[in-house]
N, C-alpha and C positions, 0 to 999 in steps of 0.2 A: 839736397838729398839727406831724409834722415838714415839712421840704422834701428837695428832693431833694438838694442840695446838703449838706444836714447831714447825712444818713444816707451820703453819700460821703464827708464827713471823717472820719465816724468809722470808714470802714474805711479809712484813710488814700488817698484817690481824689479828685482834683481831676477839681470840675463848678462851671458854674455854673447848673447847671439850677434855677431857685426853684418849681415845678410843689408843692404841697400833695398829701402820701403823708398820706390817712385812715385808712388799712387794712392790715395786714402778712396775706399768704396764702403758702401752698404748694400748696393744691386752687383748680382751673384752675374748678370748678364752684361753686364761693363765691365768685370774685371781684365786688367791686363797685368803681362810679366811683370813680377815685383810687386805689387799692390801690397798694402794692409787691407783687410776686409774687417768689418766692425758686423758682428755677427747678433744685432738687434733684433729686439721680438718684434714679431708685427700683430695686426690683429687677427690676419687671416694663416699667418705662417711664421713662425721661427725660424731668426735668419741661421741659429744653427745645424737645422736638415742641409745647406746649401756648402759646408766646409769642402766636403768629399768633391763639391762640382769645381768652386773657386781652386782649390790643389791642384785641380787637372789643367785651370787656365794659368796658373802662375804664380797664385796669392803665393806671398812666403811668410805671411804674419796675420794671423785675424784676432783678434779682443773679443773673447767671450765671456760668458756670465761663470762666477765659480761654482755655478749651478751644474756646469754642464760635466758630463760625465762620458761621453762617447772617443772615440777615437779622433789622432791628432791629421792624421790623414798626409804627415810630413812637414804640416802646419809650424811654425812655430807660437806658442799660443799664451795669450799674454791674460788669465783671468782677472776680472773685477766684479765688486760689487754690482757695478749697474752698467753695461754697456752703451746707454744712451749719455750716461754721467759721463763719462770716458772719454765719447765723443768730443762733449760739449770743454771739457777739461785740456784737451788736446788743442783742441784748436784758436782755446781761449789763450794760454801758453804759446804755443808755434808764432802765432799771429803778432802777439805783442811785442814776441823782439823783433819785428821788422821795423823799418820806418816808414811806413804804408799811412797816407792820411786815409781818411773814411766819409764818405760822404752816406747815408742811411736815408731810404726813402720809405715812407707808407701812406697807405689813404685806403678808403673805400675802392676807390677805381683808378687805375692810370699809373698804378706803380710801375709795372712794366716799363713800361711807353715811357716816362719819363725819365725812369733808369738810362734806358737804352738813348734816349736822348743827351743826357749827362756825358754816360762814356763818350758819345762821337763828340760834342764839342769839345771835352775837354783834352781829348786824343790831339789835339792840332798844337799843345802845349807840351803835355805829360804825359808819360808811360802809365796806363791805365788799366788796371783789371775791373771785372765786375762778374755779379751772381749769373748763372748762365739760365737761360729761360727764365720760370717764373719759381726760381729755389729761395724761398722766402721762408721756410718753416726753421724747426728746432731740430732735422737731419737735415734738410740742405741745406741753408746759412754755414753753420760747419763744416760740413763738406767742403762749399766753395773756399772758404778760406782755405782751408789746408791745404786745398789743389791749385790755389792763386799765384800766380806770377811772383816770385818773391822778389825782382826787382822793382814791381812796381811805386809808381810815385803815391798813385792815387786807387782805393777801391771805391767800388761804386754799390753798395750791396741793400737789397730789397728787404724789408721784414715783414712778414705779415702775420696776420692774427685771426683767428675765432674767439678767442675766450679772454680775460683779462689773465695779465702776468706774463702772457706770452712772449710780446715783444718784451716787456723788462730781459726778461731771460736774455734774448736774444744782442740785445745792448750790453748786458756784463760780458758778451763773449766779443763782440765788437762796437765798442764804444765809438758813438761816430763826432767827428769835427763839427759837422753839419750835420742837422738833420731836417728833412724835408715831409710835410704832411701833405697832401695834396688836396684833399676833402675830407668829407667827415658825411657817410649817408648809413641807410638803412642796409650793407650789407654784414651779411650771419648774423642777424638781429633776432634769431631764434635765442640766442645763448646770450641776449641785453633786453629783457623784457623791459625794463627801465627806458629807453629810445634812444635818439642821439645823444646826447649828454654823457650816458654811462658808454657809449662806442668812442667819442671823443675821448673819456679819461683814459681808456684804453689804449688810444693811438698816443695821445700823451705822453706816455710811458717813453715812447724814442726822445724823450726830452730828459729821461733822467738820470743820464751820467754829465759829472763835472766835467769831462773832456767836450762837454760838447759848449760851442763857441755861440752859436746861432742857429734860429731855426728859420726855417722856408717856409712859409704858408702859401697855399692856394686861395682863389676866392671863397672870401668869408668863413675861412678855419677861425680865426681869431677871436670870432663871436663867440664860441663857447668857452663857458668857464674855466675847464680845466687847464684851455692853451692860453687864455687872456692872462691869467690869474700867474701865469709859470715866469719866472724871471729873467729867461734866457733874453737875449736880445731876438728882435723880431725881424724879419721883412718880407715882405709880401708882393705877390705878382699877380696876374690877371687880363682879361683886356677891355678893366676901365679905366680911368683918369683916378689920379690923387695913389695910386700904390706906386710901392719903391719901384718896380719894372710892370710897365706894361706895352702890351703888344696894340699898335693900332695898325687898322688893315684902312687903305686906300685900291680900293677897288680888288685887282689882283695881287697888289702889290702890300709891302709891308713896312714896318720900320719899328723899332724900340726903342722907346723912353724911359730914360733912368732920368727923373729930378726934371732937372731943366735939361738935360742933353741927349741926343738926338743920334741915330743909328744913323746909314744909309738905306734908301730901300731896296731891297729885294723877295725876292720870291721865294712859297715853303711849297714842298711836293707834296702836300696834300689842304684839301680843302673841306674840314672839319673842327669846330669850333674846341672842341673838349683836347684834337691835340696841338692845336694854337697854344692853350692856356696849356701844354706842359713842354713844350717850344719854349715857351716864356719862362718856365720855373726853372728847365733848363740854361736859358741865358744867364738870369742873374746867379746862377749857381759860378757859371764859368765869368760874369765877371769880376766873381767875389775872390777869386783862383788868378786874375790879373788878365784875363783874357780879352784881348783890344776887339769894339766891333769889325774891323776889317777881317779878324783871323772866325770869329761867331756865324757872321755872313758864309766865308768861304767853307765852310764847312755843314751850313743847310743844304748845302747840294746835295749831302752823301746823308742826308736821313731819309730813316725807312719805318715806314708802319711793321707793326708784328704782324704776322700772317693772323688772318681769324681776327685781328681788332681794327674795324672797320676798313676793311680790304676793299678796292674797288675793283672788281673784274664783268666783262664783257663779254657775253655769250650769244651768238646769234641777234645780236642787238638787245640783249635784254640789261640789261645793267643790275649786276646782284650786288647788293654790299654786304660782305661778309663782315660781320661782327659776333659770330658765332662762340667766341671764346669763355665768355659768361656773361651774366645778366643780374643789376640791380635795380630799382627804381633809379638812381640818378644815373647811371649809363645806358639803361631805355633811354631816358628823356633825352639825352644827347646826343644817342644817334639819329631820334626820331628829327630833332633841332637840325642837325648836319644833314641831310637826306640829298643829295641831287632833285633840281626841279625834274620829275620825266617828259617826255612827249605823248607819252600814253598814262597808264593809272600806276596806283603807287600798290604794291603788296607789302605788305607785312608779315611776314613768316616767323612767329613766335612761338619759344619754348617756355614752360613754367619755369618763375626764379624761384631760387631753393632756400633754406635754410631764414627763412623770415618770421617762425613763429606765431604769436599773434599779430604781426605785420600784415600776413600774405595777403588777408581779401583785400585788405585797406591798399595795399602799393600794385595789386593787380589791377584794379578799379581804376588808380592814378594814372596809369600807363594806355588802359584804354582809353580813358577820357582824355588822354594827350595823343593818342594812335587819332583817334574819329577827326581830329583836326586835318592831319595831312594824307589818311589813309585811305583808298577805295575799298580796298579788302582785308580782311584780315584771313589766317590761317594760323591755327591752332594746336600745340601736344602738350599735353599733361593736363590733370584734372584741375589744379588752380586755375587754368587760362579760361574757364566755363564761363564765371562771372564776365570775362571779359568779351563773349562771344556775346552773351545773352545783353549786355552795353550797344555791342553796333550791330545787333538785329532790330532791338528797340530802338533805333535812330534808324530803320529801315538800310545799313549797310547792310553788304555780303560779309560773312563769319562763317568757320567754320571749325571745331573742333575735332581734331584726328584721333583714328583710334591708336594708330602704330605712326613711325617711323614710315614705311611704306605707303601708308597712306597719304600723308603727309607728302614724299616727295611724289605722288602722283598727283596729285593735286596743285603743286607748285607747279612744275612742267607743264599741264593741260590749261593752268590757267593764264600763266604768262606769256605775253607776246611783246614783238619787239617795239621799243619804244616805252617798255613799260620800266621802273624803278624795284627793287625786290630785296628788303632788309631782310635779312638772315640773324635772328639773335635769340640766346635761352639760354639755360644754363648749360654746365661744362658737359653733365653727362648727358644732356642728349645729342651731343655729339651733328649739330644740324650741319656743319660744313657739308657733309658726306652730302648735301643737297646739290653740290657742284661738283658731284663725282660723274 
């Protein structure tokens, strides 16, 4: 527990306020007793309209811009130049004097998933924190640290990026032991007109502190230059032959190969090829941490899909796979790869992916012409997905592009029947879960 007084030295601000700060927020609807509130612009709202609300919940300290000029509301109020600098400053400090190792993940797709993979195996060893959801930016990265377990052995923290520099930032505020790339694809490839290449040098960037020891590849990260060319030491997983850990499947069953030596088999609770391969990136992380496969095994038992990335649920015999949580060209292809054979026809229930730039017709197109392979029908929101209607009419499939949301989920309902298969996937804000409401 800090005071208020300490968290003012460390942005060089003389107080003598000793008031016990439990909690670091920026959401005015999270606050609890004792909080620090970081009182950050937004684009739609200034988090300094929300002081007078946080007062009333408890805050006893918020970090404002010396911009501001309104009342303290009982506050005790700690200005600076830049309250997002503040943030970023605070938690780069707090953090550093713990003895918390750091393990850092990014990729196009499967950050989540494999974070959340990390934590549970390496929980059977070490006291473990991690980013909670999907807090992967330049306010929640900081966030979670400052609210992190301070006895932990181990964090486990996601970074993510739109733009180059990003993740750098993010790495000087936690500098990781490890860090792990997963892939390398066409997502927010509006803001890399350049293509993969310039989105690789980008994810690259989690390579660029000296504390870090090693990095984790996924399949075929290594191919591009900016991670081949890096000096860190390598190693790599997957589920082919010849990487440092790969997963080989014997039917139902499983087993991991490191080198020449040999897991036992057992079983993973789900059957999707994209979260095999972060199972695997998972493993060798926790064997790198000393983790025997008997303790690796015993603890596949207790993982779990995110809700919304590839969820398998059962409705009147209809089988929906929710993978509703976003959408790239290489996590379409994935899920369409992973699909359940059905007993009836397969639906496709697709949302347009977002932020592609001059990408968009080109990875719409690709996604059709990989849908027409396993798909009887398709169903359609957002004007990108046309092209993809206008693919499997011309191949004589059923298509259909919606005008709403409502249309949409009446279209799914009337046309599915039991026995039938029904992918749910688009981007974040169309929000297509609400299909299983």
């Amino acid at each position: 527990m800090y005071t208020c007084k300490e968290i003012a030295a460390y942005l060089g601000i003389c107080s003598s306020n000793v008031t016990a700060i439990r909690g670091f927020r920026q959401d005015s609807r999270l606050i609890q007793p004792s909080d620090l509130f970081f009182a950050l612009p937004g684009d739609r709202v200034d988090g300094h309209v929300f002081l007078g609300e946080v007062a009333k919940k408890g805050a006893v300290t918020a970090i404002i811009s010396k911009q501001y000029r309104g009342p303290s509301y009982g506050l005790s109020l700690l200005a600076v130049e830049d309250v997002m600098d503040a943030l970023h400053l605070l938690a780069q400090v707090l953090f550093s004097k713990r003895n918390t190792r750091v393990i850092a993940v990014t990729g196009s797709v499967g950050k989540t998933t494999i974070k959340e993979f990390i934590a549970t195996l390496l929980s059977v060893q070490f006291r473990v924190a991690k980013t909670p959801g999907n807090a992967n930016s330049r306010i929640g990265l900081p966030l979670s640290l400052l609210n992190a377990d301070r006895e932990a052995d181990i964090f486990v923290v996601e970074m993510g990026m739109s733009q180059k520099g990003q993740i750098a930032k993010l790495v000087s505020i936690a500098p990781p032991e490890i860090a792990v790339i997963t892939n390398i694809g066409l997502a927010h490839s509006a803001y890399f007109p350049e293509g993969l290449e310039s989105i690789a040098q980008a994810k690259a960037e989690i390579l660029s502190s000296s504390k870090t020891r090693l990095a984790i590849l996924g399949p075929n990260v290594e191919n591009f230059s900016a991670i081949k060319n890096c000096l860190i030491p390598k190693k790599n997983y997957g589920l082919s032959e010849g990487l440092d850990l790969h997963l080989q499947a014997h039917g139902k069953k499983f087993c991991l190969i490191e080198k020449t030596e040999c897991s036992s088999f057992f079983s993973l609770p789900f059957q999707a090829e994209h979260l095999w391969e972060n199972f695997c990136g998972a493993a060798l992380i926790a064997r790198e941490f000393g983790v025997c496969w008997k303790k690796i095994i015993e603890k596949t038992k207790q993982l779990k899909t995110i809700p919304h990335r590839f969820t398998i649920v059962e409705k009147k015999g209809i089988i929906f796979v929710d993978d509703s949580y976003n959408a790239s060209l290489s996590s379409m292809k994935a899920a369409f790869k992973s699909l359940p054979k059905p007993k009836g026809k397969t639906i496709a229930v697709l949302g347009d992916m977002k932020e592609l730039g001059e990408f968009t017709e080109e990875c719409h197109l690709e996604v059709a012409k990989y849908a027409l392979e396993v798909t009887d029908i398709l169903l359609c929101l957002g004007e990108d997905c046309s092209l993809m209607v206008e693919l499997f009419i011309k191949n004589k499939r059923k298509a259909y592009l919606c005008h709403d949301f409502q249309d949409l989920y009446k279209a799914v309902h009337a046309l599915a029947e039991q026995g039938d298969v029904v992918l749910i996937k688009g981007a974040n804000s169309h929000q297509l879960w609400r299909i299983l409401d």
